[in-house]
C-alpha positions as CSV (number, residue, x, y, z in Angstrom):
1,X,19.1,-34.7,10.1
2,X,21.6,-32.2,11.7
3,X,24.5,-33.6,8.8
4,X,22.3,-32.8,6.1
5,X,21.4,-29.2,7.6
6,X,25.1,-28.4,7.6
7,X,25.0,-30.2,4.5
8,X,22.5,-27.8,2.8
9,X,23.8,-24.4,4.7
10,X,27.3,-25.0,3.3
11,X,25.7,-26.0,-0.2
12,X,23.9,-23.1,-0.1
13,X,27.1,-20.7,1.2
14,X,28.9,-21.7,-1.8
15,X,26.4,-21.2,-4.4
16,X,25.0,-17.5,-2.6
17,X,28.7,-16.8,-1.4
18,X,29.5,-16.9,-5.2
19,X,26.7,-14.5,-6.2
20,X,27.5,-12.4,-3.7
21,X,31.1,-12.4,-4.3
22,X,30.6,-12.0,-8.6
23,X,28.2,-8.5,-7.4
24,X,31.4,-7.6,-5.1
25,X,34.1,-8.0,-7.7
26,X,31.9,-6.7,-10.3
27,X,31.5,-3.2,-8.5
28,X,34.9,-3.4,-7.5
29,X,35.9,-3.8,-11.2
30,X,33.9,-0.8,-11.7
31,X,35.5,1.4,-9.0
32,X,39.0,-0.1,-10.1
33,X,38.1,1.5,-13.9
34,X,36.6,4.7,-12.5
35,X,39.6,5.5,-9.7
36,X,41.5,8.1,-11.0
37,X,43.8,8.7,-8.2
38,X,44.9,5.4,-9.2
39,X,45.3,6.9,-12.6
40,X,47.5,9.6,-11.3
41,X,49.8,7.8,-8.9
42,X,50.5,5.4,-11.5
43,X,51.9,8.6,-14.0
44,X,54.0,9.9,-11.3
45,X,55.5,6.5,-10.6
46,X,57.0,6.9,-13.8
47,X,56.8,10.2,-14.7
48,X,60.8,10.3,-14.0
49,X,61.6,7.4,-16.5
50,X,59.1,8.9,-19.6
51,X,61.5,10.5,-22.3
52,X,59.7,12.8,-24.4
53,X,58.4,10.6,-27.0
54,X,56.9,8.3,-24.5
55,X,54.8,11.2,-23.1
56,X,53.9,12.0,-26.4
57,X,52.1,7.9,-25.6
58,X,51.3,8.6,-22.1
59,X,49.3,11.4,-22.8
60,X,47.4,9.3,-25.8
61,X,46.9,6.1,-23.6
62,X,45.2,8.7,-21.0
63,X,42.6,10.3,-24.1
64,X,41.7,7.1,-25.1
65,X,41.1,6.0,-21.3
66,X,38.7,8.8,-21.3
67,X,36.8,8.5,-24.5
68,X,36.5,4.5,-23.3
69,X,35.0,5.8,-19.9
70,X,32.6,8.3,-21.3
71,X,31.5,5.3,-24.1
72,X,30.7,2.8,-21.0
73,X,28.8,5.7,-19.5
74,X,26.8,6.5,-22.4
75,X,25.9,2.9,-22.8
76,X,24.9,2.5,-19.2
77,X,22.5,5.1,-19.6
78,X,21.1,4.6,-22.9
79,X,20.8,0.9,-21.5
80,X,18.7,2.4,-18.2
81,X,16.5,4.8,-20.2
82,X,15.2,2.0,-22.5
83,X,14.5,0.0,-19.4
84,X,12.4,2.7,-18.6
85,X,10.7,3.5,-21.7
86,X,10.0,0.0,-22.3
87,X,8.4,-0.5,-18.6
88,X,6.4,2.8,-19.1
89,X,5.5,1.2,-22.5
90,X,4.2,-1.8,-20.9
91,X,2.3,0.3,-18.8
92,X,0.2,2.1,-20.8
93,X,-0.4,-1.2,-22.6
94,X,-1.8,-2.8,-20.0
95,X,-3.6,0.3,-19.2
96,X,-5.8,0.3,-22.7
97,X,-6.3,-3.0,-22.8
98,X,-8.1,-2.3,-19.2
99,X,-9.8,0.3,-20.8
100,X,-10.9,-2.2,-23.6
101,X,-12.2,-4.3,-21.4
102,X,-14.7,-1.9,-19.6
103,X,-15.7,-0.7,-22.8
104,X,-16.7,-4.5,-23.8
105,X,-18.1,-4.2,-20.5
106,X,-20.2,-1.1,-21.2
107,X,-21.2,-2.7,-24.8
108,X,-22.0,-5.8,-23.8
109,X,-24.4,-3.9,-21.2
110,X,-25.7,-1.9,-23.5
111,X,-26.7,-4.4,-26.0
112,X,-28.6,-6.6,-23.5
113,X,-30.8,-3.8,-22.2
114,X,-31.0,-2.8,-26.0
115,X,-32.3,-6.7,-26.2
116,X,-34.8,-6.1,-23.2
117,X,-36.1,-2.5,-24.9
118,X,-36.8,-4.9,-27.9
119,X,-38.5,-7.7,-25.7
120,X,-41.1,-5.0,-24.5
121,X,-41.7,-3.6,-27.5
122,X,-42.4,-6.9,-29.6
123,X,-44.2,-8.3,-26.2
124,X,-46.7,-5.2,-26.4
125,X,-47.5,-6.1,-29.9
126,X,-48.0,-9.7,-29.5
127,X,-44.8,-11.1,-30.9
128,X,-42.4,-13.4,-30.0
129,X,-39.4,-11.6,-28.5
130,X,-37.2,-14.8,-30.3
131,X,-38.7,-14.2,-33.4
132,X,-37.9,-11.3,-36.2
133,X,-40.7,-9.5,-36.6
134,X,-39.6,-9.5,-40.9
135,X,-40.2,-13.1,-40.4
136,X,-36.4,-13.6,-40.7
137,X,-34.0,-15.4,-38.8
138,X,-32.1,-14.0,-35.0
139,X,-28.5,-13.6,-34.8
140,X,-27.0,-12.5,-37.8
141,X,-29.2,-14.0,-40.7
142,X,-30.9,-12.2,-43.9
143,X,-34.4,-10.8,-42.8
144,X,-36.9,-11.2,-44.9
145,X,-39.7,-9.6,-46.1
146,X,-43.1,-12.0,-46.0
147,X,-46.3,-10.3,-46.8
148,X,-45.0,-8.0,-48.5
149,X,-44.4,-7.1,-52.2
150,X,-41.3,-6.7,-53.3
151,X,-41.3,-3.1,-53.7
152,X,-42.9,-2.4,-50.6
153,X,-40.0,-3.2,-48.4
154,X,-40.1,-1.1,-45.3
155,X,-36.6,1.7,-45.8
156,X,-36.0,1.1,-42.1
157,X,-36.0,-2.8,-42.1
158,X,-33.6,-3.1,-44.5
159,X,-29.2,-2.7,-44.9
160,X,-30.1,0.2,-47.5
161,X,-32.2,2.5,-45.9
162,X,-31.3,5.1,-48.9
163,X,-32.0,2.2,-51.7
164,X,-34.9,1.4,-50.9
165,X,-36.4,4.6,-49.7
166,X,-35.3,5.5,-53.8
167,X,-37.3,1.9,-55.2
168,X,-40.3,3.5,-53.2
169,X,-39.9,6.9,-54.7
170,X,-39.6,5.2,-58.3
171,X,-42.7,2.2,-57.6
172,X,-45.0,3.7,-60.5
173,X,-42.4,5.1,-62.8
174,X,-42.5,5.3,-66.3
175,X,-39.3,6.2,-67.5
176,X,-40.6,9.6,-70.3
177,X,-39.8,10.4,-73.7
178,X,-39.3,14.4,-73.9
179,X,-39.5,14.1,-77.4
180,X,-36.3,16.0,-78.0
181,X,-35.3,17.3,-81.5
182,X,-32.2,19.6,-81.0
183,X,-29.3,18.9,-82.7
184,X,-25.5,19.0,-81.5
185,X,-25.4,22.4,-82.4
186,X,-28.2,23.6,-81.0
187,X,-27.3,21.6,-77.6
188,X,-24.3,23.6,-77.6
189,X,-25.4,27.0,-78.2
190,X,-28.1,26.2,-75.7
191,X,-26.0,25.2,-72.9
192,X,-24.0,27.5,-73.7
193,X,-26.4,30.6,-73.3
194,X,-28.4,28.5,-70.3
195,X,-25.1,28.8,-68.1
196,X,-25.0,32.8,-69.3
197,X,-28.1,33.8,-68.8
198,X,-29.2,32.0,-65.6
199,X,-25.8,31.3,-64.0
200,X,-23.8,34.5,-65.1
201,X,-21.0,31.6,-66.3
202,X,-19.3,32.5,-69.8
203,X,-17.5,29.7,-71.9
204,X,-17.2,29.6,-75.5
205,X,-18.5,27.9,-78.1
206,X,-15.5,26.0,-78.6
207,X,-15.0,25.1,-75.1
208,X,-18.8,23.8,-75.4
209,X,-18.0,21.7,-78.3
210,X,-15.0,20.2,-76.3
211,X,-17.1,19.2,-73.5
212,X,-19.8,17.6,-75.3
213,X,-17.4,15.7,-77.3
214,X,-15.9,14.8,-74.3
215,X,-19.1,13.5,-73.0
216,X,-19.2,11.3,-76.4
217,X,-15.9,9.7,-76.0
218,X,-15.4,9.1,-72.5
219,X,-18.1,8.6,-69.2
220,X,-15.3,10.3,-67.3
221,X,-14.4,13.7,-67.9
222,X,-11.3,15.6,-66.3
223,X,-11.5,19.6,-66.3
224,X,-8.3,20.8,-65.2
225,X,-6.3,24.3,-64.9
226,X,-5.6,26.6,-62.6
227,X,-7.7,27.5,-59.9
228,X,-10.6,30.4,-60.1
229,X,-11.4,29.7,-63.9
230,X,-14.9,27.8,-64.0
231,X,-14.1,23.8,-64.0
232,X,-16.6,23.1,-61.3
233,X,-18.9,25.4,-62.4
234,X,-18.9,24.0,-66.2
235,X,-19.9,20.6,-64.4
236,X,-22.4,22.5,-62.1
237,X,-24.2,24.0,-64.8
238,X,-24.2,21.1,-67.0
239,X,-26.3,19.3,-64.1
240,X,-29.0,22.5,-64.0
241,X,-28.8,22.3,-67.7
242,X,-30.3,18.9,-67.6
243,X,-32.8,19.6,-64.7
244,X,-30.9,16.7,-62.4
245,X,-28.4,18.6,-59.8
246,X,-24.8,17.1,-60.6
247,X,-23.8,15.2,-57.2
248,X,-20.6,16.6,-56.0
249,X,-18.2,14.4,-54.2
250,X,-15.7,16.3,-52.6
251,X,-12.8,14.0,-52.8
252,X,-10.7,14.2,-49.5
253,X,-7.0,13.1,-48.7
254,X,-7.8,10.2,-46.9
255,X,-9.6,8.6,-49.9
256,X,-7.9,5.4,-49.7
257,X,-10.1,3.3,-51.5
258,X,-13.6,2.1,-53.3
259,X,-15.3,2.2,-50.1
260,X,-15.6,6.3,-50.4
261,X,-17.4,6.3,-53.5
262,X,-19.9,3.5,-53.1
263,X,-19.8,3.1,-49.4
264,X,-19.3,0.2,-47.0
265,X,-21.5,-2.6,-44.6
266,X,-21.5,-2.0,-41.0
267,X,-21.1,-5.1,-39.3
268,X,-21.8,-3.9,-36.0
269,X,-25.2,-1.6,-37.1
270,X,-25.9,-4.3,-39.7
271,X,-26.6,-1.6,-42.4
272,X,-24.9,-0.6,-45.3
273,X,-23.4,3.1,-45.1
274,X,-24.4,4.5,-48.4
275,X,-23.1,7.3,-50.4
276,X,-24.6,10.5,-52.2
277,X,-23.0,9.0,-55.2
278,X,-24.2,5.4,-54.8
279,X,-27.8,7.0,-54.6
280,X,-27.2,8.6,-57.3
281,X,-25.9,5.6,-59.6
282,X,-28.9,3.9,-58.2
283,X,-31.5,6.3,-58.8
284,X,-30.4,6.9,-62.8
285,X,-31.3,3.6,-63.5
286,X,-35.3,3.8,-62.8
287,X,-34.8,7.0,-65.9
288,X,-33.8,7.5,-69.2
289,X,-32.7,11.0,-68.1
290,X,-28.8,11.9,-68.1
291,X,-27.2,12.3,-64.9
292,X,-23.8,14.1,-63.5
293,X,-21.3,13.1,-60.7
294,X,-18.8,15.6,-59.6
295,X,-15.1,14.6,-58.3
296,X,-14.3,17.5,-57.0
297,X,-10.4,18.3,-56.5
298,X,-10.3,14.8,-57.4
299,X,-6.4,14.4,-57.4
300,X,-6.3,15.8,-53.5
301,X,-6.0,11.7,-53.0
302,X,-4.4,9.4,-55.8
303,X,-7.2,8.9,-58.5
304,X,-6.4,5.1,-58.8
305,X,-7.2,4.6,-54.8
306,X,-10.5,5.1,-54.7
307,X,-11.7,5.1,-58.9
308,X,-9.5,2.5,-60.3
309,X,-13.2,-0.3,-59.9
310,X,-14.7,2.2,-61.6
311,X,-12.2,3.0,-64.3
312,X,-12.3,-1.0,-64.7
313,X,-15.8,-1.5,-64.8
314,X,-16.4,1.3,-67.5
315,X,-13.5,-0.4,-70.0
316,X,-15.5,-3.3,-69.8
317,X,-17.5,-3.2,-74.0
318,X,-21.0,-3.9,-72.7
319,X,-22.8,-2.1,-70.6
320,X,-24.2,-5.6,-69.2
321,X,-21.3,-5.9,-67.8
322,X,-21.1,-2.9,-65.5
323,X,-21.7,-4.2,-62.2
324,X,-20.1,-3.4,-59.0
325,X,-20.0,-5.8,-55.7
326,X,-21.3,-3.9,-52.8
327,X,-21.8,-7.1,-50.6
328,X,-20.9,-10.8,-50.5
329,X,-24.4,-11.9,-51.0
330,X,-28.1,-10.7,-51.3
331,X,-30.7,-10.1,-48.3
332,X,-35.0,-10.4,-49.4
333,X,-35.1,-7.3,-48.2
334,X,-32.2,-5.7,-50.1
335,X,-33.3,-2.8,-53.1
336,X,-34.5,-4.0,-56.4
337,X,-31.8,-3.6,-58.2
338,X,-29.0,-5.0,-56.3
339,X,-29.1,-8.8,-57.3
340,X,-27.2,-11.0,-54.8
341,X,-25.1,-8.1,-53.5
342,X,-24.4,-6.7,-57.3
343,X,-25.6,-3.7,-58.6
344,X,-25.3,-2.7,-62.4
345,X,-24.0,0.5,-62.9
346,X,-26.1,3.1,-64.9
347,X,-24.9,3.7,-67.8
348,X,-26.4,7.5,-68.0
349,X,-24.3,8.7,-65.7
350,X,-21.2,10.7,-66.4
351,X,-17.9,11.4,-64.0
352,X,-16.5,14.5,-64.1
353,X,-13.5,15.4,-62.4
354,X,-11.9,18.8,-61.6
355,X,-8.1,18.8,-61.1
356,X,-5.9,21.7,-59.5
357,X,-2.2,21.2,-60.7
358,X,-0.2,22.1,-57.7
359,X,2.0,21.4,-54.9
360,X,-1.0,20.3,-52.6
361,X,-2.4,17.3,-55.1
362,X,-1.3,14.0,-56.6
363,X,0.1,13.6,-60.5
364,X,-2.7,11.8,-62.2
365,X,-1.2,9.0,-63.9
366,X,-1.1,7.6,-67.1
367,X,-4.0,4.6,-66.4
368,X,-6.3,7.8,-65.8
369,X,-5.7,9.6,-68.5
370,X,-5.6,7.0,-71.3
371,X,-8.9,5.9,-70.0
372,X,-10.3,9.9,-69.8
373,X,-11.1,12.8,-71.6
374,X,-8.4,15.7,-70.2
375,X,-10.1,19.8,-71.2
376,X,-7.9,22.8,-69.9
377,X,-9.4,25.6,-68.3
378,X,-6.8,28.1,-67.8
379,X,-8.8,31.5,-69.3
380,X,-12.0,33.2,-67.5
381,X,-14.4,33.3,-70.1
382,X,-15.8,36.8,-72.0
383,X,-19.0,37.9,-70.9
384,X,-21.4,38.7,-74.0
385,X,-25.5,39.3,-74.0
386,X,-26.8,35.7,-74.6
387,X,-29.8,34.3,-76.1
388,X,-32.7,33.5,-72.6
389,X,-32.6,29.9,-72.5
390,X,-34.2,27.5,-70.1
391,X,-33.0,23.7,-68.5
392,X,-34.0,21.4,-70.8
393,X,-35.4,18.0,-70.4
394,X,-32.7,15.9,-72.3
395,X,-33.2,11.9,-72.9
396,X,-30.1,10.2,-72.4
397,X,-31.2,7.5,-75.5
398,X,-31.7,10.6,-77.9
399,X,-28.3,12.2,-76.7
400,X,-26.3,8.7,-77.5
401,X,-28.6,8.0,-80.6
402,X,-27.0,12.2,-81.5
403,X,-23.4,10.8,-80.4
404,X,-23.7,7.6,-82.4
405,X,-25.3,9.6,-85.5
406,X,-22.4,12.3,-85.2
407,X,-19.5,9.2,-85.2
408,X,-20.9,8.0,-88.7
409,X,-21.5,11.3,-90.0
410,X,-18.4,12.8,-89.7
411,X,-15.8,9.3,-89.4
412,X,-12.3,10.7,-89.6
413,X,-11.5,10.5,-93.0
414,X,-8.6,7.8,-94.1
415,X,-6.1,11.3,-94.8
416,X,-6.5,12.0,-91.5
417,X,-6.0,8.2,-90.3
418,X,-3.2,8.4,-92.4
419,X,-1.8,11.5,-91.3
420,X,-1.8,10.2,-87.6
421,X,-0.5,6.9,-88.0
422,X,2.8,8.4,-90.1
423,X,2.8,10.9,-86.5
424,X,2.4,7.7,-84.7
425,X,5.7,6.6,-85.9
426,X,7.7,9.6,-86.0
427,X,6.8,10.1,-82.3
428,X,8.0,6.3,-81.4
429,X,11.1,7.0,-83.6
430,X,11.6,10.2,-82.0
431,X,10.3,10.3,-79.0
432,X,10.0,6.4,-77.7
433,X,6.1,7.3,-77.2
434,X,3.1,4.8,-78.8
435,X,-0.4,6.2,-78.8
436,X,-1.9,2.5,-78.0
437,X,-5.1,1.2,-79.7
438,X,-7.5,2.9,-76.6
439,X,-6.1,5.9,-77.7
440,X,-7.0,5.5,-81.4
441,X,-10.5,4.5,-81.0
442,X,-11.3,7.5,-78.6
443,X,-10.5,9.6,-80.7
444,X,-13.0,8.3,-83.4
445,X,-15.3,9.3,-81.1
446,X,-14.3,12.6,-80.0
447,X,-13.0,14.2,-83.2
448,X,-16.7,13.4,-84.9
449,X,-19.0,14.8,-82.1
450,X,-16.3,17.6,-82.2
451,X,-17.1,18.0,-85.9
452,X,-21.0,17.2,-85.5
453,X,-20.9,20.2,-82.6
454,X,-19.8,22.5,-85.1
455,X,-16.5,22.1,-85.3
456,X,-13.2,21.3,-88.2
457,X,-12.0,18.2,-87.8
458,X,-8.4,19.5,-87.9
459,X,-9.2,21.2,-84.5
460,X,-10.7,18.1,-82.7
461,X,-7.2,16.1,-83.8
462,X,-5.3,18.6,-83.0
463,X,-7.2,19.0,-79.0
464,X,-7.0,15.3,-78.9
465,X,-3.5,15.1,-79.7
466,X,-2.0,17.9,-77.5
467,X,-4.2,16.7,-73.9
468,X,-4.2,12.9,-75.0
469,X,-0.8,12.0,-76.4
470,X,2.2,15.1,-76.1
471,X,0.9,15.3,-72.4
472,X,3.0,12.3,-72.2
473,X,6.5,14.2,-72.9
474,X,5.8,15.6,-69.4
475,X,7.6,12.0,-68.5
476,X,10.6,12.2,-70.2
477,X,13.5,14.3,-69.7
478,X,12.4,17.9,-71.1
479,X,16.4,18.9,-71.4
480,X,17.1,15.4,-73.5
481,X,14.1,16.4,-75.8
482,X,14.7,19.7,-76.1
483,X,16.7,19.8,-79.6
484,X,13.9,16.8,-81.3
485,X,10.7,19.8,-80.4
486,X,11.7,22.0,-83.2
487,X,12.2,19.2,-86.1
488,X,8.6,17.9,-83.9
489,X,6.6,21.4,-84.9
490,X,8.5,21.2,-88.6
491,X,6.7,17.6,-89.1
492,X,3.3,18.9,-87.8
493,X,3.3,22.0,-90.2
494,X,4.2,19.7,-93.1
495,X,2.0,16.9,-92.6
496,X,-1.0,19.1,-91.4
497,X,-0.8,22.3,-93.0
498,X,1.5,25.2,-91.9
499,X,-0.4,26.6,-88.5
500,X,-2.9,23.7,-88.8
501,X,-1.9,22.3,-85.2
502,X,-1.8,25.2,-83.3
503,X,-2.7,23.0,-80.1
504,X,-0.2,21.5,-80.3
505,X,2.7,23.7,-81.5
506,X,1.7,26.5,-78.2
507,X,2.0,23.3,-76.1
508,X,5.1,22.5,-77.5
509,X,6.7,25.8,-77.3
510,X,5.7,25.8,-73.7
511,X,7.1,22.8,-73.1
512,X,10.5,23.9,-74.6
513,X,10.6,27.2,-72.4
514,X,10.8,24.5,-69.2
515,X,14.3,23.8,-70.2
């Protein structure tokens, strides 16, 4: 026993004795490298033998030895400090993950005497604590809704509180027919002298027409400018006009995606958190009355974020097909009008956005546009004495059947056509711009409500054409276009009439002065 305990304290000796000895020469090394009396002696050693040349060497063998020294330095201690930042790091990790764990603690505590509250309170009416009182399922599952009708659901035992408190509100409606008999016209002049006399708000006739048209051609409608000239309150007043408050969304810059316009589910309240603008889809489907949603500032966040379902859904040619997925599947106790999760979106509602171009907002891209109605607001209309008019009661069948009526009325005539497809090409050729088939067909919609509103049809092509197609030369290079814009206005003047596109020519010019 006593050989092996040499054994093993010798073993031992020469494996520590070697540690030891590696630390040893290792912080000798680094005295060695660090000793600069060393340094010195070993100069004047030879300092008598160095010709002048060979100082010249000495003196850049010594900078270098320096600049090496200062590099191991700096490494040391950038090596030390993210020791340090990564321990502290750790740290605090390990701190909020014990501060998770309490607050599991604190949930989980909550939750049971939440489950004991509920025990008394079922007990006391002579339930079954285990059992939903819907007549649904524990844990998780769909409640249900026995005994009652379908349109009696209870708004609080349900995932859409707001939804169903609306189906309640609607139980014995009849959607009503006003019996309207206005023309386009007359809708404009009385809008028009509605939002002067009751709301002190001045437009124009013209700018009327535009917006109704727009309303034909488009279910989203962009009113841009610069700030302080009436966008919102065009939108606002149209929603007064009508007797139905426009709902105003006031887009924010953390819209980030669907979930702000419609909403999301809670999974922890087991509710669905719904929006003003949800209800409002919802509730415009019980009536045949025309409703107004406001984006307001709606490029503050990028368009495409948060409205590219919507943009989607309202391509879509039927109106059948207009449905939006709120959730993965359907509860007995969910509104009437969501069908396993899916709710079909009402076709009398109209978006209206209101865009501020400036340094604070997003560009609104071309997927927007193409698929919208763009009207500029840059002037702060005239005040004149208007006509007393009162909200109207407007059907939104009869203000389509109008629409439809106006589109096969005043078609634009096969000149025209003709007229826009030779622009069509002298734009590619010119220009490497195509107008694109969505394009084409909007505008048989817009120029004849523009026409049936009171309007030349001249005018609504040439609106169309300078918000809806030269807004795309903001994209190319203004200083590579530059020489084309003056042969451009030459074409328009020949083809349409000398003056004819004035629209077009001012944007144009404006266009040209950015050089």
């Amino acid at each position: 026993m006593n050989t092996y305990v040499r054994f093993l304290y010798e073993f031992l000796d020469q494996l520590l004795g070697g540690l030891v000895e590696g630390f040893k020469q290792l912080f000798l090394g680094i005295l060695q490298m660090f000793d600069v009396r060393s340094y010195a002696r070993l100069i004047k050693y030879y300092s008598a033998d160095f010709s002048g040349g060979e100082w010249l060497l000495v003196i850049i063998a010594v900078i270098i030895t320096i600049i090496l020294l200062a590099l191991i330095i700096f490494l040391a201690y950038f090596v030390v400090r993210k020791l340090i930042r990564f321990r502290k790091t750790l740290v605090e990790q390990e701190s909020l993950l014990e501060e998770l764990a309490d607050l599991h603690k604190q949930v989980a505590k909550l939750m049971k005497e939440k489950d004991e509250l509920y025990a008394m309170k079922v007990s006391q009416l002579g339930l079954n604590p285990d059992e939903d009182p819907n007549g649904g399922g524990v844990g998780g599952e769909a409640p249900t809704a026995e005994g009652e009708e379908e349109g009696d659901i209870d708004a609080q035992n349900t995932r859409f509180p707001k939804l169903v408190s609306i189906d309640l509100q609607y139980k014995d409606y009849k959607a009503v027919d006003y019996g309207n008999s206005f023309t386009l016209p007359e809708i404009v002049e009385n809008f028009r002298n509605f939002a002067a006399s009751e709301l002190h708000l001045y437009y124009t006739s013209n700018m009327m027409r535009l917006f109704i048209a727009a309303l034909a051609s488009t279910r989203l409608v962009i009113l841009q400018g610069i700030s302080g000239t009436g966008k919102t309150s065009l939108a606002y007043a149209w929603g007064k006009f009508l007797k139905h408050d426009s709902c105003v969304a006031s887009v924010q810059p953390s819209w980030r995606d669907r979930t702000e316009l419609f909403g999301y589910f809670n999974e922890f309240t087991k509710k669905f958190n719904e929006t003003d603008v949800l209800a409002e889809i919802y509730r415009a489907g019980y009536t045949d009355d025309v409703y107004t949603v406001i984006l307001d500032e709606m490029n503050i966040s990028r368009v495409e974020y948060y409205f590219a379902e919507m943009l989607s859904i309202l391509e879509m040619p039927s109106q059948d097909e207009w449905i939006v997925e709120l959730v993965p599947s359907g509860w007995d106790t969910d509104p009437k009008r969501i069908k396993n999760g899916k709710l079909q979106i009402a076709p009398n509602v109209w978006y209206i956005g209101t865009i501020n171009n400036d340094d604070s907002t997003f560009m609104v891209t071309d997927k927007v546009y193409d698929r919208a109605m763009p009207i500029d607001i840059n002037d702060k209309g005239q005040a004149f004495e208007p006509i007393p008019t009162t909200a109207q009661d407007i059907n939104y069948t009869y203000l389509v059947k109008l629409f439809d009526q106006a589109m096969n009325d005043n078609a634009i005539s096969q000149e025209s056509l003709d007229k826009i497809e030779k622009m069509d090409d002298y734009v590619i050729q010119h220009f490497r711009i195509a107008f694109g088939n969505r394009i084409v067909a909007h505008m048989k919609k817009f120029v004849p409500v523009f026409v049936g509103c009171g309007g030349s049809e001249v005018d609504g092509i040439d609106y169309f054409i300078a918000r809806k197609i030269l807004r795309k030369f903001e994209q190319l290079n203004i200083s590579y276009i530059r020489d084309e814009i003056d042969g451009y206005i030459k074409f328009l003047d020949d083809t349409f009439g000398k003056g004819k596109m004035k629209e077009c020519i001012e944007y144009l010019l404006r266009l040209k002065k950015l050089t």
